[in-house]
C-alpha positions in Angstrom: 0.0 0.0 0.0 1.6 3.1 -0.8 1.6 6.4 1.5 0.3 9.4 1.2 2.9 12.5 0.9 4.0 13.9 3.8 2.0 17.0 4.4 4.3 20.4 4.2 4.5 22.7 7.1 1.3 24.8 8.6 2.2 26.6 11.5 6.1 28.0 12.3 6.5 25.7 15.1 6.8 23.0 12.5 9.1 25.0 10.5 11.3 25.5 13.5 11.8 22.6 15.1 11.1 19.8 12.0 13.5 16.9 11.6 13.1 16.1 7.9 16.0 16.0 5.6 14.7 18.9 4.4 15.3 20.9 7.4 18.3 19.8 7.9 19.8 21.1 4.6 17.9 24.5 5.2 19.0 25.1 8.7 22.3 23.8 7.7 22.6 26.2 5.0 21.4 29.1 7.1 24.2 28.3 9.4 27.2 28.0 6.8 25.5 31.6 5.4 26.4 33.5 8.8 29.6 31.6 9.1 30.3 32.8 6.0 29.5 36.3 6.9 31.5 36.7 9.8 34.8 35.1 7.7 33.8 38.1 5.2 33.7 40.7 7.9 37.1 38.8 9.2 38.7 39.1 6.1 38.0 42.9 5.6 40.3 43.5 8.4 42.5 41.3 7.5 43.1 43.1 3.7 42.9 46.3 5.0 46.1 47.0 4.5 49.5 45.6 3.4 50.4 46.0 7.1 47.7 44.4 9.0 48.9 41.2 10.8 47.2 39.0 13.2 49.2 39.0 16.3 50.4 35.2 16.7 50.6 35.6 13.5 54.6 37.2 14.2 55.6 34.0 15.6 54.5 31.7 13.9 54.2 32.4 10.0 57.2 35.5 9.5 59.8 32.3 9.1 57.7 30.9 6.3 59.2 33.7 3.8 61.9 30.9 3.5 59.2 29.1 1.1 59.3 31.9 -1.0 62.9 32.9 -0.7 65.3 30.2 0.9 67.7 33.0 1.6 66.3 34.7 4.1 66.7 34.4 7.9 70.1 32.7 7.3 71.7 31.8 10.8 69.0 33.4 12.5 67.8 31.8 15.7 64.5 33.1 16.2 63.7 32.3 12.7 65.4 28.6 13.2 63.4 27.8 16.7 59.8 28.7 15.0 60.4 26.6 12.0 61.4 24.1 14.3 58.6 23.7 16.7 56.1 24.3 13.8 54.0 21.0 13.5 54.8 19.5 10.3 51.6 18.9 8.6 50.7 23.0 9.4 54.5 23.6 7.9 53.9 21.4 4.9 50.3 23.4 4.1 52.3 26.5 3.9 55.0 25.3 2.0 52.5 23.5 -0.5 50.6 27.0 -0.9 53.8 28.8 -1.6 54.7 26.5 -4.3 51.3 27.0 -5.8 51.7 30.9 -5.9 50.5 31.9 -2.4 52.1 34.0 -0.2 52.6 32.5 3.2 50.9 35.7 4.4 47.9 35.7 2.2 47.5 31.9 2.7 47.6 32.5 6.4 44.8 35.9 6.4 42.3 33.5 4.1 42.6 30.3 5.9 40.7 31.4 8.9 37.4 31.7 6.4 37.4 28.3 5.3 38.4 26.6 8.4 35.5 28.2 10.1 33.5 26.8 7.1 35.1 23.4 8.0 34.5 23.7 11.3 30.4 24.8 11.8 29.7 22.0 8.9 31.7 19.1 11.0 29.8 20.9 14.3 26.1 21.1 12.8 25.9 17.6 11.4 27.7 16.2 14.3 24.8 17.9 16.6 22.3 16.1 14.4 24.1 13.0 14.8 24.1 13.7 18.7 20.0 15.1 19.0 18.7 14.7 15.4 17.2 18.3 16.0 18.1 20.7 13.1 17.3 23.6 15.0 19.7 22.8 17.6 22.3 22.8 15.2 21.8 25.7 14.2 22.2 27.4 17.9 25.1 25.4 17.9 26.8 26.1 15.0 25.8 29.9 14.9 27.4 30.7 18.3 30.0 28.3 17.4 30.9 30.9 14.8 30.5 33.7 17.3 32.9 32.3 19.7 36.1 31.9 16.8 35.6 34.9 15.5 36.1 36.4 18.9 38.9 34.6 19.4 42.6 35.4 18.0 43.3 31.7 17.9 41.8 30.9 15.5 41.8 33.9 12.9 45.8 33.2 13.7 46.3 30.6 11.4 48.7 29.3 13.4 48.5 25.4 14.8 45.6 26.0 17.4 43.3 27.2 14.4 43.3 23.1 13.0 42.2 21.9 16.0 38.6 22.7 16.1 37.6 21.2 12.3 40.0 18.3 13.2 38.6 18.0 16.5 34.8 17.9 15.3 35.5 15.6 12.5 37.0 13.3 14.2 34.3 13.1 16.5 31.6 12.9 13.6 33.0 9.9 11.9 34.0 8.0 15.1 30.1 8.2 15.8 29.3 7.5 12.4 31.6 4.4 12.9 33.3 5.2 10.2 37.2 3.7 11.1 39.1 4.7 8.2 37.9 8.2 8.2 38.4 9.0 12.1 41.8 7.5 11.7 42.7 9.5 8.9 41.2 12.8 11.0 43.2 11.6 14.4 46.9 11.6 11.9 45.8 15.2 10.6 45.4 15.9 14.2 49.1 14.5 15.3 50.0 16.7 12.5 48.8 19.8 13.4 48.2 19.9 16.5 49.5 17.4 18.1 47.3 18.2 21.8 44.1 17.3 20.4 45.9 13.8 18.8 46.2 12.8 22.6 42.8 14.1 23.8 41.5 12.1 20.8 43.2 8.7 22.1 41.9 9.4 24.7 38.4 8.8 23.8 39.2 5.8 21.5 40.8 4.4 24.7 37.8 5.0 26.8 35.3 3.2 24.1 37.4 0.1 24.7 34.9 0.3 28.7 31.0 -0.3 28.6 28.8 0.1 31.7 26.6 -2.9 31.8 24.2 -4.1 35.0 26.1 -1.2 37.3 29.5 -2.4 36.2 32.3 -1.3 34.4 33.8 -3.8 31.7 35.9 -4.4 29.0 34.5 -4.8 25.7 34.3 -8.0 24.5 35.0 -7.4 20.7 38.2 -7.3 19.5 37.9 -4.6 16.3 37.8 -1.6 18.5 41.4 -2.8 19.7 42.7 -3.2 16.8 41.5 0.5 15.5 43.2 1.8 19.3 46.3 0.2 18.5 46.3 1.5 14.8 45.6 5.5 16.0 48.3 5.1 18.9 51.0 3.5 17.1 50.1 6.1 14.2 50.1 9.1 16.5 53.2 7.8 18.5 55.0 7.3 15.3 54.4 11.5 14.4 55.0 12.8 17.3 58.6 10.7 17.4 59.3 11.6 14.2 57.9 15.8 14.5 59.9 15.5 17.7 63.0 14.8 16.1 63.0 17.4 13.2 64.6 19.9 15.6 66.3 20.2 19.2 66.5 23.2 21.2 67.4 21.3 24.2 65.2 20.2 27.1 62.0 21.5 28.3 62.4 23.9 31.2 60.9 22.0 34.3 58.8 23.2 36.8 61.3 24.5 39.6 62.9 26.8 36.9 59.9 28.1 35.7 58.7 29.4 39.3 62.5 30.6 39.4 61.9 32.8 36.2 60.1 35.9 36.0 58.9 35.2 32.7 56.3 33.0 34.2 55.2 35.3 36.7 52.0 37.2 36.3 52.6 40.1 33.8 55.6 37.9 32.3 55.6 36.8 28.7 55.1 33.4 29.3 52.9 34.2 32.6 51.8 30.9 33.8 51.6 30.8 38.0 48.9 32.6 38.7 47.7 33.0 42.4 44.9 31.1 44.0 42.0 29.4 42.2 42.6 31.4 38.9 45.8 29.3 38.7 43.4 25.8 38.2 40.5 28.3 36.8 42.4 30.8 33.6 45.6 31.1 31.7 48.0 28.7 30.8 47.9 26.5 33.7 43.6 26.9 34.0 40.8 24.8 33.0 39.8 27.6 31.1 41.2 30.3 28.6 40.2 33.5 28.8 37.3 34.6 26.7 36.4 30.5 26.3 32.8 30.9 27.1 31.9 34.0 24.8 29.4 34.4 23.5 27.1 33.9 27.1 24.5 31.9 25.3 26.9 28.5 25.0 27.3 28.5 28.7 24.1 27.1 28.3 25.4 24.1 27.2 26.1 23.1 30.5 23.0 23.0 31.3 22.1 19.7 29.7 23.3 17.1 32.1 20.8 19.1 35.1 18.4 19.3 32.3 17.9 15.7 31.4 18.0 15.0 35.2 14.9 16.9 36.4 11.7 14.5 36.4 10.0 16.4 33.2 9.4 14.5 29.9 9.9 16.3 26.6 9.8 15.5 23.2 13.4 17.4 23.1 14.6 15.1 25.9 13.9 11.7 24.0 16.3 13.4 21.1 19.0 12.9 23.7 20.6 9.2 22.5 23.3 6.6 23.5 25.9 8.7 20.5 25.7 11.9 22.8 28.2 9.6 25.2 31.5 10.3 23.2 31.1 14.3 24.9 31.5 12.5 28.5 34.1 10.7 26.9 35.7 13.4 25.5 35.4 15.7 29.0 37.4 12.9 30.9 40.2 12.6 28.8 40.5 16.2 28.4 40.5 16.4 32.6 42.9 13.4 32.5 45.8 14.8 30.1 45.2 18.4 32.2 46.1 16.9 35.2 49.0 14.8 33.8 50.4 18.1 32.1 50.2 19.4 35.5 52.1 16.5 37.0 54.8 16.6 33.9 54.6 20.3 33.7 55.8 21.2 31.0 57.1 18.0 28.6 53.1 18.0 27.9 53.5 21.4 26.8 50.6 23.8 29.0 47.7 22.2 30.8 44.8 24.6 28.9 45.5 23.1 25.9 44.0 20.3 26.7 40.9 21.3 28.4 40.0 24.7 27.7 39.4 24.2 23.9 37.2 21.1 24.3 35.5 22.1 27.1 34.1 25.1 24.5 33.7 22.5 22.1 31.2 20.2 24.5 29.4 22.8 25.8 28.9 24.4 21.9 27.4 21.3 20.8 25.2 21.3 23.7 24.3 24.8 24.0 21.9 24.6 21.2 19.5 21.3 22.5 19.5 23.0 26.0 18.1 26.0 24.9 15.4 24.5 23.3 14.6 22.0 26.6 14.8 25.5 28.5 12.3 27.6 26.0 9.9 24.4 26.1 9.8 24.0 30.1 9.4 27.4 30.3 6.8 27.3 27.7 4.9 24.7 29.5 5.2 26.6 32.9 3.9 29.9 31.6 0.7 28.0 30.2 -0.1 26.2 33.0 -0.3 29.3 34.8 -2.4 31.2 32.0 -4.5 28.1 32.8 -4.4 28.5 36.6 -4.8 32.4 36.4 -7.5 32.4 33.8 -10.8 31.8 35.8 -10.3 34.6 38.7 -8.8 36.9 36.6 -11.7 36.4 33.8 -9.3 36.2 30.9 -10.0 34.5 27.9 -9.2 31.1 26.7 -5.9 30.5 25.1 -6.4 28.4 21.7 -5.8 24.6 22.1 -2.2 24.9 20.5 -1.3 27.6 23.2 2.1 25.7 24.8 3.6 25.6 21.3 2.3 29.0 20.5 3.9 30.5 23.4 6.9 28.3 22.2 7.1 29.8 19.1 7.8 33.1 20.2 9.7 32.5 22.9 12.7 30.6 20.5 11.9 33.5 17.7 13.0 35.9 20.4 16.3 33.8 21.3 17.1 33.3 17.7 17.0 37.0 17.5 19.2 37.1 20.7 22.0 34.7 19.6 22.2 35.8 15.9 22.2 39.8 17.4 24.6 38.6 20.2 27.6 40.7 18.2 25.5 43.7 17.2 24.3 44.3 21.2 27.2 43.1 23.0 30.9 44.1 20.9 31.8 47.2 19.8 33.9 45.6 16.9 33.2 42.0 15.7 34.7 39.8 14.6 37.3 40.4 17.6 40.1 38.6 16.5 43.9 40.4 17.0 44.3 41.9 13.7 46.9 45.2 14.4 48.1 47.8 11.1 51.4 48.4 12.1 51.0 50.8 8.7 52.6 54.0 10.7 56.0 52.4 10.4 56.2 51.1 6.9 58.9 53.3 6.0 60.8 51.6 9.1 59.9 48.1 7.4 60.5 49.3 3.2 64.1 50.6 4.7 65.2 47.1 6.4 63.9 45.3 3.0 66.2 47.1 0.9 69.3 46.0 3.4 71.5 42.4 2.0 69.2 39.6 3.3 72.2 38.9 5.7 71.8 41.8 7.5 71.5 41.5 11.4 69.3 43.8 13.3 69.9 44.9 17.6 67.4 46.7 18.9 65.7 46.3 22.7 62.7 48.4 21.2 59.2 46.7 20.9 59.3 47.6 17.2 61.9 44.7 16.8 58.8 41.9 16.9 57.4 43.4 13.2 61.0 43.6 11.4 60.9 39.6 10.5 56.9 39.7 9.6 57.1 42.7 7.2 61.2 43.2 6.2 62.2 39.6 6.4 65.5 40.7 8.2 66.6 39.2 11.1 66.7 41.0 14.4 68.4 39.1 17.6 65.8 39.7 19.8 62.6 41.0 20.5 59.4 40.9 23.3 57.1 38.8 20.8 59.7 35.8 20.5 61.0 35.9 24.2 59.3 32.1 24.4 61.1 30.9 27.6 60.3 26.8 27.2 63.2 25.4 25.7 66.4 25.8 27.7 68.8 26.0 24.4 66.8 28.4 22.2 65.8 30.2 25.7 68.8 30.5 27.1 70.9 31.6 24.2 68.0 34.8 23.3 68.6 35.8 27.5 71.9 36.2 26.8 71.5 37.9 24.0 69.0 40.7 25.7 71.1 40.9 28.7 73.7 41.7 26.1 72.1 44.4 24.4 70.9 46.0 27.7 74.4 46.4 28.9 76.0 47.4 25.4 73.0 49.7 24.7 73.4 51.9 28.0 77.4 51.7 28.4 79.8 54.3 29.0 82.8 51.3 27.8 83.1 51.5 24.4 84.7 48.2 24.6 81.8 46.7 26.2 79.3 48.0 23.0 82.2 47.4 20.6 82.2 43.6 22.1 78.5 42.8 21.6 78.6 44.3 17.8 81.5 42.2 17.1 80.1 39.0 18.7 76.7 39.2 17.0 78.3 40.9 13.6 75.4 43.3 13.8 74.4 45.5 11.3 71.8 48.0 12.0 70.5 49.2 15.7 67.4 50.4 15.9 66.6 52.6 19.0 63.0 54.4 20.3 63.6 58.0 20.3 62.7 57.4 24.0 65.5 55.2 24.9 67.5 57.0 26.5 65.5 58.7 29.2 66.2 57.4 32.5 62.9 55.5 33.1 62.7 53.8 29.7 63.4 50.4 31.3 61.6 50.4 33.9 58.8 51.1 31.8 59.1 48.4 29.2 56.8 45.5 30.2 59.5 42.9 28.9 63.3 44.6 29.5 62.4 45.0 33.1 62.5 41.1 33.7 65.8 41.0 33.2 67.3 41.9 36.2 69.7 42.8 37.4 70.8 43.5 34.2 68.1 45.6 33.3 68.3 48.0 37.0 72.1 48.6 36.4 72.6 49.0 33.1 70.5 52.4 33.2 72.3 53.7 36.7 74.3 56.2 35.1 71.7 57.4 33.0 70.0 58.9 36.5 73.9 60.1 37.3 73.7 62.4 34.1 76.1 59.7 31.6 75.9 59.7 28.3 76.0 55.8 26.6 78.4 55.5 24.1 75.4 54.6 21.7 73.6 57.5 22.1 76.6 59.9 21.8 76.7 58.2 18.2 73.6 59.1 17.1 74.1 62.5 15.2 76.7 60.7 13.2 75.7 57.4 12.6 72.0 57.9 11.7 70.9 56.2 8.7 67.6 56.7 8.7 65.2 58.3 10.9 61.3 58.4 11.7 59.2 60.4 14.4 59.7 57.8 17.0 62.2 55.2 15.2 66.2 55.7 14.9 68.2 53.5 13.1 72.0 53.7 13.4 74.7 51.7 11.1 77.1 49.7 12.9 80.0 50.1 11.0 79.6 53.6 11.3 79.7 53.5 15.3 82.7 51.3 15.5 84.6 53.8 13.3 83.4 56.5 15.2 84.1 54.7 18.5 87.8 54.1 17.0 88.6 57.2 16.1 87.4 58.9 19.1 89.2 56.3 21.1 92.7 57.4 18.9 
């Protein structure tokens, strides 16, 4: 007997919360729309000028000029140590891009758009794998889309903007059961970014237990295993191998990091916070700062408290055995944060491996629990209408009058979450992009220097001389990243180096440091000489005592040899920027020592 047609929508409650195929694909295309909008309003920052830069973005892709021209940054130790920790799958993409024709820069401002693409399609249909409710997705996936693009990490480009597309489809085709696939998505992950590789064995390892008759067992089939044994010996074998591209000698440990300043609140690397923000934000906390924006995901949390309370729902029953692999994944992202606590820091820092998938659960959750909330509250407002209604003579409400009130409640949150950025952030997206355009002329003077030229300078300016003049500098505040002893120890000298030589009265002493570093150029703030300078700078005044008695005769009236050689040795100059020639101080430092 064949059956009738299935009847199309009447009433918007049945366009808002139907679970046809068809709703799926309309919902889902509604939400790749928006994320598509906020990439577009991304990348309009990101082109705005030739100068704009996302701030991670001087770490982490600057070195990659080397795809392009393999002669720049030779020797350099900064430019060595990046391209060294840089995860080999993300250093391959580059390097693939740049052989097709695209910049490293342009590759890394575009990339953010279609990862966020990746990433709300992996997170919507996983959310309908999870609660079959297209509606929920979208939630999900809209404020999803909010949350990166109010986040620098991952309009960065860098490693940690893989890991949320990775991270999702992973988890899509492990519930899809779908071996190969999952596999496939947990390499990419050991890759890129190699944190989520371990939080994703992790899970695998966990779906080896089942919880039958109050008991916790082994499974009895052997296939999932085998598929364990594959992704660890597969994700073991990459990290070996990644591990071994470079050494910059051993990871600090934990009693020299307490020792350092750097890790000290306000330090580069701040990390030991006091009290409970130490377990709470940061490095070392369960959760990065802005993790939980926008508000509307915290809802998300909601679900387990939801489910728990003695109501029955038609949204509850959505709720099926699949939606396990989220506890799964919560308890290997606790485990691996405390064992990066105990092995602090050979596991690298603790937040990486809860913060970004505690945002990720309570994303794909946020969606479902705001529809159980609309729905009990719903219910509760019209059984009071009902209870009210005889003493206060009103009117009877139409039969349909829960889903009525239903309707417009969830029209007015979908007007909340998908107005969220208009109400609440005076810019969106929100994600680190700076134009350092005011000192181009700076940057176009440095890129006409031979690509071997070497670059001292102690002012902040020093962090955008690799990104936009491919030169190398020997140190500066945005590449003062204190884990490994070797690279570490090697740029401390080199600062503690430049303090002393920048501020001396010895000419030997500045004549020393040029020689050992066979610098070229020094590049001063017109400020740098005032007694207070260091004190000032966020970064120079960790390194003490260096820092404290380089500048004591500055407050005694002296006059560093460096700054005496400024009316001579200028060789080019901006409103705030001076840039002396080297050569030209050594002569001058000869010939007034003759």
């Amino acid at each position: 007997m064949s059956q009738a047609p299935a009847q199309p929508p009447t009433h918007l409650f049945e366009y808002l919360t139907g679970i046809s195929r068809r709703s799926q694909w309309v919902w889902f295309g509604v939400s790749l729309a928006i994320a598509a909008l906020y990439g577009w309003l991304a990348l309009q920052q990101a082109f705005a000028s030739e100068y704009v830069v996302q701030d991670d973005a001087r770490q982490h892709i600057f070195w990659m000029q080397r795809f392009v021209d393999p002669t720049l940054f030779p020797q350099d130790l900064i430019a060595d140590y990046f391209e060294g920790v840089a995860p080999l799958g993300y250093r391959w993409l580059y390097q693939l891009g740049a052989g097709l024709g695209v910049h490293p820069f342009t590759l890394g401002k575009v990339l953010p758009f279609f990862l966020s693409l990746i990433t709300v399609s992996y997170a919507y249909w996983l959310v309908i794998e999870l609660f079959s409710l297209p509606l929920a997705g979208f939630l999900s996936s809209v404020s999803l889309s909010q949350s990166l693009w109010y986040s620098s990490e991952h309009a960065s480009a860098t490693p940690r903007a893989f890991l949320y597309p990775l991270l999702f489809a992973f988890l899509y085709y492990l519930i899809r059961e779908k071996p190969l696939l999952y596999l496939l998505c947990l390499g990419l992950q050991a890759l890129f970014y190699p944190q989520i590789a371990l939080i994703s064995l992790g899970v695998l390892a966990l779906r080896l237990l089942q919880w039958q008759a109050g008991k916790l067992s082994l499974l009895r089939r052997w296939q999932p295993y085998v598929l364990f044994t594959v992704g660890f010996a597969g994700v073991a074998g990459l990290l070996l191998w990644t591990r071994g591209q470079a050494d910059f000698g051993a990871v600090i440990s934990r009693a020299e990091a307490i020792a350092m300043a750097e890790f000290q609140p306000g330090g580069r690397n701040a990390f030991f916070r006091s009290g409970i923000d130490y377990w709470l934000q940061g490095r070392s906390g369960l959760f990065h700062e802005r993790g939980f924006t926008p508000a509307t995901i915290i809802a998300g949390f909601t679900l387990p408290l939801l489910l728990a309370l003695p109501l029955k729902s038609r949204w509850r029953a959505l709720v099926n055995r699949k939606s396990g692999v989220l506890l799964q994944l919560l308890i290997a992202s606790l485990g691996l944060f405390a064992l990066s606590h105990l092995l602090l820091f050979q596991l690298h820092l603790p937040s990486r491996y809860s913060s970004h998938t505690i945002r990720a659960i309570a994303a794909l959750t946020m969606g479902l629990s705001w529809v159980i909330i609309v729905d009990d509250v719903a219910r509760v407002l019209a059984a009071l209408w009902a209870k009210l209604r005889p003493p206060l003579g009103w009117g009877v409400l139409p039969r349909s009058r829960q889903r009525s009130l239903f309707t417009v409640l969830i029209s007015l949150l979908l007007v909340l979450v998908l107005g969220y950025p208009l109400f609440f952030f005076p810019r969106f997206p929100k994600v680190g992009y700076y134009d350092f355009s005011p000192n181009r002329p700076v940057y176009e003077y440095f890129a006409a220097q031979p690509v071997d030229s070497v670059i001292a300078s102690l002012s902040t300016e020093a962090s955008n001389i690799p990104m936009f003049a491919a030169r190398t500098v020997l140190v500066s505040p945005e590449h003062a990243i204190a884990y490994h002893r070797g690279y570490y120890g090697e740029f401390r000298q080199r600062v503690e180096r430049l303090i002393e030589a920048q501020y001396t009265t010895d000419p030997d002493v500045l004549l020393g440091a040029i020689a050992a570093y066979d610098i070229d150029f020094w590049l001063l703030d017109r400020s740098a000489f005032q007694p207070d300078t260091v004190a000032k700078s966020s970064w120079l005044r960790r390194y003490q005592p260096i820092a404290s008695t380089a500048v004591q005769p500055l407050r005694q009236g002296a006059v560093p040899i460096l700054q005496q050689t400024t009316a001579v040795c200028t060789t080019f100059e901006t409103a705030t920027l001076i840039v002396l020639a080297a050569n030209c101080v050594t002569d001058w430092v000869g010939e007034v020592g003759d």
